[in-house]
C-alpha positions in Angstrom: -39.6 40.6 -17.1 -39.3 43.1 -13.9 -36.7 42.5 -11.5 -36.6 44.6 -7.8 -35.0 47.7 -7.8 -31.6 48.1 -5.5 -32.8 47.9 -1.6 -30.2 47.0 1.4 -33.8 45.4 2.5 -33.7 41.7 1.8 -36.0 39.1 4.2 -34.3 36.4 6.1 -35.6 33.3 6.7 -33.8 31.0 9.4 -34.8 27.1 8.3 -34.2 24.2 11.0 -34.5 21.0 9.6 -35.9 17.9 11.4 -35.2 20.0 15.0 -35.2 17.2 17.3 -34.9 18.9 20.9 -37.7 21.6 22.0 -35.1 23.3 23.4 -33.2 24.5 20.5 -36.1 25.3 18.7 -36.6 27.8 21.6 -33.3 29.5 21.6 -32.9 29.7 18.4 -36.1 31.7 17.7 -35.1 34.0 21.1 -32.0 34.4 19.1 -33.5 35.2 15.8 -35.8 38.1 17.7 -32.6 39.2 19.1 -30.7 39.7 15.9 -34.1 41.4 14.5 -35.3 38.9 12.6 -38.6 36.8 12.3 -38.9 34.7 10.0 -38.5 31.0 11.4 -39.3 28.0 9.0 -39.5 24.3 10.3 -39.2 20.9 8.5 -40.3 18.0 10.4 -39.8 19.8 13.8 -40.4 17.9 16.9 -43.3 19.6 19.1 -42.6 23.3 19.4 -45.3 25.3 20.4 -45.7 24.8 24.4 -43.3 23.1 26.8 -39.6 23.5 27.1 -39.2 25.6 23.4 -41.9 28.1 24.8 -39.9 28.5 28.2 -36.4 28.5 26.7 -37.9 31.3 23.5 -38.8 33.9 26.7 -40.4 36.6 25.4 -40.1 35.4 21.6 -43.6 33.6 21.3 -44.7 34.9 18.6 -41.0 33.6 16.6 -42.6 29.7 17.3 -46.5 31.3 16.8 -45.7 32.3 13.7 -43.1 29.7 12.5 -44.4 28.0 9.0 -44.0 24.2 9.1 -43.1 21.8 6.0 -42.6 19.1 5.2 -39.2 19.1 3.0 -36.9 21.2 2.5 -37.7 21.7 -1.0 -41.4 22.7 0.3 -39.7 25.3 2.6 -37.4 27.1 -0.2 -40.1 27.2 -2.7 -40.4 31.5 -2.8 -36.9 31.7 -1.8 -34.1 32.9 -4.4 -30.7 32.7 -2.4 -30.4 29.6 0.1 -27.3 29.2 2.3 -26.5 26.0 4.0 -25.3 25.9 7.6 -23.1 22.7 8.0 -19.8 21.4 9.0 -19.2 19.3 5.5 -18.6 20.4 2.3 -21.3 19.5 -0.4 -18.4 17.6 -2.2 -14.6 17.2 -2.1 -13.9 20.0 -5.0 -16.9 22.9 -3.6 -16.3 25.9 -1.6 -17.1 26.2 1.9 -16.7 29.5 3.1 -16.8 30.5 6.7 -19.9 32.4 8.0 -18.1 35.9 8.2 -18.4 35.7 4.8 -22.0 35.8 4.4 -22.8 39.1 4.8 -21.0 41.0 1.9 -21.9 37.9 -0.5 -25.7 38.7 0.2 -24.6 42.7 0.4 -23.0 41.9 -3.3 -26.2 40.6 -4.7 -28.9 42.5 -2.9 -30.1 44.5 -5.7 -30.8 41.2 -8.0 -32.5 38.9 -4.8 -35.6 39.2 -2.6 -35.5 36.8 -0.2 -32.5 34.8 1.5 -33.0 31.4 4.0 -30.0 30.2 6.2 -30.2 26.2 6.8 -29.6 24.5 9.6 -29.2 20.7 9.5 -30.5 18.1 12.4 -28.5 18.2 15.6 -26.6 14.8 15.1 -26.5 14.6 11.8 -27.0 17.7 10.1 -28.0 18.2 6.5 -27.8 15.3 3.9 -26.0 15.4 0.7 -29.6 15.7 -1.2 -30.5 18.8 1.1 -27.2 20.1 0.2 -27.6 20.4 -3.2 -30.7 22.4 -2.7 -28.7 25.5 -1.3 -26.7 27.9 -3.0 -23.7 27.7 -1.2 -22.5 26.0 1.6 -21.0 27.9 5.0 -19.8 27.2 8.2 -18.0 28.5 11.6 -14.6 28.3 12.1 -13.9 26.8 15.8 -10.8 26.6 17.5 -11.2 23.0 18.5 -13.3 20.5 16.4 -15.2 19.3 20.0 -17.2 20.4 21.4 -18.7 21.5 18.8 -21.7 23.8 18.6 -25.1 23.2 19.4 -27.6 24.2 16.7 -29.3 26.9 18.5 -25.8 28.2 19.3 -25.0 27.9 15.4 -27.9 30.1 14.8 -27.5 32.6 17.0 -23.8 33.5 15.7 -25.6 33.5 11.5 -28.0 36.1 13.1 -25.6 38.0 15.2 -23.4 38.3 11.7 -26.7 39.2 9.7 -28.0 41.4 11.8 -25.4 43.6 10.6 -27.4 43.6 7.3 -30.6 43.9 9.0 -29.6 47.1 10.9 -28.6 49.2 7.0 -32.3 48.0 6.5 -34.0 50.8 5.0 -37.9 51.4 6.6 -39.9 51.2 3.8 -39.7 47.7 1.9 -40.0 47.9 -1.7 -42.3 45.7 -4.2 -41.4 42.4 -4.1 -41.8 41.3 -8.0 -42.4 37.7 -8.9 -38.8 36.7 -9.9 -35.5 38.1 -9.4 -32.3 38.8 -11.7 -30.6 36.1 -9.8 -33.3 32.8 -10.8 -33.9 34.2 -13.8 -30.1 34.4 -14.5 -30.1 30.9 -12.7 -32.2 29.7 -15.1 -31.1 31.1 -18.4 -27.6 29.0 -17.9 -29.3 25.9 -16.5 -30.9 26.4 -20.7 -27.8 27.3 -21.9 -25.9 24.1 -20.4 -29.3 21.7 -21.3 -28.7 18.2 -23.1 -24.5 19.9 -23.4 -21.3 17.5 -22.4 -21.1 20.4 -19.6 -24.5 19.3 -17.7 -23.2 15.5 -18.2 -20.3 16.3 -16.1 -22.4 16.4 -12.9 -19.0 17.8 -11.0 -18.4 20.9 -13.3 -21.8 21.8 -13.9 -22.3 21.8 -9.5 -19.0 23.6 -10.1 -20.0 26.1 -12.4 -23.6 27.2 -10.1 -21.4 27.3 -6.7 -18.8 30.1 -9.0 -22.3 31.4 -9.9 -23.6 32.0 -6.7 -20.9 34.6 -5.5 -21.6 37.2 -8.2 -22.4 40.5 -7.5 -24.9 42.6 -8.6 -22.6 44.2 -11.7 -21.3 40.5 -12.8 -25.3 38.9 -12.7 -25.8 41.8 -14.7 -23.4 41.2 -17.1 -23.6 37.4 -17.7 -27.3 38.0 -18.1 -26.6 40.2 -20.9 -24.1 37.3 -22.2 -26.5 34.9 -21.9 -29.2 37.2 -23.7 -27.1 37.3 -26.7 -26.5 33.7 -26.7 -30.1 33.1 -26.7 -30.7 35.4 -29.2 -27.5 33.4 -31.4 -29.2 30.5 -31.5 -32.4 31.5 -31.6 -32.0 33.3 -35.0 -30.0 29.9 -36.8 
């Protein structure tokens, strides 16, 4: 199995789900072309294209030309390997929820065994549901002073890109091959075997538990359990 050699380069995708107001799907891709990024993905989005998103995006046209479109979430993070919620709930009462300043030394940690990365935002009243939630990796959000007013969405995304950008400027300028899976799903999904038909995956709480802890290794500790996990397979495998 190839994995991608070490690269500070690692695309970006910034997901809105079920955008309801033009406008915010405007500034946010004006923000995202700010930062340095481009990549905008849409689920459900209300119209986008012309009108008040097109005046409000000034100068970052091609952000909604080139925007993909889905219809689920799931659809949007099909080729993605490391997916960060946006949101101001926890996906349960026992998960981690780490503020955004965070986010740029846990992807730094881990960009030698991911290729892609997707920050999600949630609908402007409601945000993401518990379902959606699962989906991502690990769940994030920014600290404010006062609980209300709180942020808009395209507010919210232009403080992920401002702190990402940070990664995006170390970018090296050549991009390196982008192989077909990456040390962190194929890690991913040599525990998800491990822990099959196991009194671990019928504790729904640990084994969520066990993927969040998961999610904030390194390079050096994928590395390792990978090899643990290797010689696990290779246990049973041989009895």
């Amino acid at each position: 199995m190839l994995f991608p050699m070490e690269t500070d380069f690692i695309p970006i995708h910034f997901i809105l789900v079920e955008p309801a107001v033009p406008e915010n799907v405007g500034a946010a891709a004006r923000a995202i072309k700010t930062m340095g990024f481009e990549s905008l993905r849409l689920v459900n989005p209300c119209e986008f294209v012309d009108g008040k998103a097109r005046w409000l995006a000034h100068a970052s046209g091609e952000i909604l030309d080139n925007a993909l479109v889905y219809t689920s979430l799931a659809d949007a993070l099909k080729d993605v390997d490391f997916v960060i919620a946006s949101s101001a709930k926890s996906r349960s009462v026992k998960g981690d929820h780490h503020p955004a300043e965070k986010i740029p030394a846990i992807i730094n940690e881990k960009s030698g065994s991911v290729n892609s990365v997707a920050i999600v935002f949630g609908r402007e009243e409601s945000g993401l549901s518990n379902d959606e939630l699962s989906l991502c990796h690990i769940s994030t959000y920014i600290p404010m002073a006062a609980m209300y007013p709180s942020l808009n969405l395209a507010q919210a995304v232009m403080i992920y890109a401002y702190l990402l950008s940070k990664l995006n400027i170390q970018a090296k300028p050549e991009q390196k091959e982008v192989v077909q899976e990456s040390k962190y799903k194929a890690m991913k999904h040599e525990l998800e075997l491990l822990l099959s038909n196991t009194k671990i995956e019928k504790n729904q709480i640990l084994y969520r538990r066990i993927f969040e802890r998961v999610a904030l290794l390194g390079d050096n500790d994928i590395n390792l359990l990978m090899s643990v996990l290797a010689s696990l397979k290779e246990k049973y495998e041989n009895h």
